[in-house]
C-alpha positions in Angstrom: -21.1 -2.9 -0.6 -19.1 -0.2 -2.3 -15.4 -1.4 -3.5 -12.5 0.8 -1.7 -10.3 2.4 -3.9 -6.6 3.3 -3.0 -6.6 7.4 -4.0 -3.4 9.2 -4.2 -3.0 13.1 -5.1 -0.3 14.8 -6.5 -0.4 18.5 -6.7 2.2 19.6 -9.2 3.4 23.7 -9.0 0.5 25.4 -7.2 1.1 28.9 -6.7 -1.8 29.6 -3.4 -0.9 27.7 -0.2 -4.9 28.6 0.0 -5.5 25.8 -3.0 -3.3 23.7 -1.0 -5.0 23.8 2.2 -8.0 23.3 0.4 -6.8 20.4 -1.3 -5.3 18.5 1.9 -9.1 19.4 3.5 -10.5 18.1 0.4 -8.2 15.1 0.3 -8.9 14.0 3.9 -12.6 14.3 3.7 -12.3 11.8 0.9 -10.0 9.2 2.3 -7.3 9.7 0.2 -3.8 7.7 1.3 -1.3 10.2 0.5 -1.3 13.9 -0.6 2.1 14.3 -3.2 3.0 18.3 -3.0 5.4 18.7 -5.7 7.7 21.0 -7.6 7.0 24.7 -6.4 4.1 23.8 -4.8 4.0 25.3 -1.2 3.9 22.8 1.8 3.1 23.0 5.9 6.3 22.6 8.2 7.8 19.7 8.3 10.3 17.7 10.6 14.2 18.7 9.3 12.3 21.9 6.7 15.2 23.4 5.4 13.4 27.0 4.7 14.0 29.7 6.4 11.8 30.3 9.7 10.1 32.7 8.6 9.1 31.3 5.1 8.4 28.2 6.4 5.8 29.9 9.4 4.3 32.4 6.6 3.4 29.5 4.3 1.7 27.0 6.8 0.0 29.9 8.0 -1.8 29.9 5.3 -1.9 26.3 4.3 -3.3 26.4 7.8 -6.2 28.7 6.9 -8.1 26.5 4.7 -6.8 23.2 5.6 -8.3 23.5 9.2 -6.0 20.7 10.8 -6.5 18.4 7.7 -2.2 19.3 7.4 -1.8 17.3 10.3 -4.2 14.1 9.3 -4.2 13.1 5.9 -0.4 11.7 4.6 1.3 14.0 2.7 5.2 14.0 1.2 7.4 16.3 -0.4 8.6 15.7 -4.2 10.5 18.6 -5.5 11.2 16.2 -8.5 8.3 15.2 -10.1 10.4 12.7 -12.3 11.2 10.6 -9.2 7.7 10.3 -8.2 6.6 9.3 -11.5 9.2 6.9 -11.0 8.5 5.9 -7.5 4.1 5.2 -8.5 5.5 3.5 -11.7 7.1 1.5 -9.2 4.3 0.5 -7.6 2.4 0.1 -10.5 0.2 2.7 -9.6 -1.2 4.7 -13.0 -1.6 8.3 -12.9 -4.2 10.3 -14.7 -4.3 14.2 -15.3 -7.4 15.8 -14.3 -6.9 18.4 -17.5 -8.6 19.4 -20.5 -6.3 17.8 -22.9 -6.3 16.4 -26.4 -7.6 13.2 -26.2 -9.2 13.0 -22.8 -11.7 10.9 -20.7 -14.6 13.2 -19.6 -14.6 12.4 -16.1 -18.0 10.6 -15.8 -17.3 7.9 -18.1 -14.1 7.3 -16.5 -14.0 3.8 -15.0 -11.4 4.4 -12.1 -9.1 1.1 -11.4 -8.7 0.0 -7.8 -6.0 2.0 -7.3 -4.9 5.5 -9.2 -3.0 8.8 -8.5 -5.0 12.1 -10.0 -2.8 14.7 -10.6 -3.6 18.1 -11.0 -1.2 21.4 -12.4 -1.0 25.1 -12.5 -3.8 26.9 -11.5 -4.1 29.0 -14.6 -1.8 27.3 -17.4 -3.1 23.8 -16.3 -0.2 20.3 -16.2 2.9 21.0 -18.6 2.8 19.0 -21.5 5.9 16.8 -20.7 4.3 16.1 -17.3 1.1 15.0 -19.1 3.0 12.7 -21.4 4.1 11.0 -18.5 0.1 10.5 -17.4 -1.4 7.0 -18.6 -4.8 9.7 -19.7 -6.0 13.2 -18.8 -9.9 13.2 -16.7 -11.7 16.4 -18.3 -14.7 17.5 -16.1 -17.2 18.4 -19.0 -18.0 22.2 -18.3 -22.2 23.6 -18.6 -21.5 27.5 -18.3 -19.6 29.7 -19.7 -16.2 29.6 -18.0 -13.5 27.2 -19.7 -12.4 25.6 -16.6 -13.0 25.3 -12.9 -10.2 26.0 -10.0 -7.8 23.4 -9.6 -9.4 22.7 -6.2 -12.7 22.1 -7.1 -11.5 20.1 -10.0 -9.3 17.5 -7.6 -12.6 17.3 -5.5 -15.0 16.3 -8.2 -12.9 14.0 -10.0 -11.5 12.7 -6.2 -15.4 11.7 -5.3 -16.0 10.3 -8.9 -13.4 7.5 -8.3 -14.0 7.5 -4.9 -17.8 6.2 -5.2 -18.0 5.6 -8.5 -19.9 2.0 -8.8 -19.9 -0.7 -11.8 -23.4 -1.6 -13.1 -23.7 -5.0 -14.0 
């Protein structure tokens, strides 16, 4: 019988409400608890949104678009700050790890995921700033075959979100 992991997700200052629609899809399909959308990172409407109207219908729109309804099923909050949240899963003694290509880093399938974990992933382009990564108890690097130096941010949150997901001990 495979061992249940709490999964968390924070996505920290995506640019494309399409990565984020993606991600919440992605997110669902994998059981994780709760989706963190933080900094700039654009969300769906929400109960009390303070943006305008017409910001607010324009972006979950599109979060919409890729999501396909997984905005209104998985958990997910709004953390402009992402000190407080680090604060808030240190809390709960919940360790986060960077999926990043960092100094340092775990490549992802030798990673041995605890029973309970946030994965956090930045930027699309520039990748998690380097004081939010100092924060991170290690960064997860997905160990790249082809030519390309990195994978989108999407694809990334889903590989390393299955690893810890199913990933088994051998005895």
């Amino acid at each position: 019988m495979m061992k249940q992991r709490e999964l968390i997700v924070i996505a920290h200052n995506l640019r494309s409400c399409h990565n984020v629609g993606s991600l919440l899809r992605t997110a669902e399909g994998l059981g994780v608890r709760t989706v963190y959308l933080s900094g700039y990172t654009p969300y769906p409407e929400m109960p009390d949104d303070d943006r305008l109207p017409h910001i607010r219908q324009k972006l979950h729109k599109q979060i919409q678009k890729t999501a396909l309804g997984a905005e209104r099923l998985v958990d997910w909050q709004v953390y402009k700050n992402i000190a407080d949240l680090f604060d808030l899963l240190g809390q709960q003694n919940t360790p986060v790890y960077a999926v990043e290509q960092a100094k340092g880093s775990i490549t992802l399938p030798g990673f041995q995921p605890p029973d309970r974990l946030a994965l956090l992933v930045g930027r699309e382009v520039e990748g998690v700033e380097p004081e939010v990564l100092a924060r991170c108890k290690a960064a997860l690097e997905i160990p790249m075959a082809g030519s390309k130096e990195s994978f989108n941010v999407v694809q990334a949150a889903g590989m390393a979100l299955y690893h810890c997901a199913f990933f088994q001990e051998t005895q």
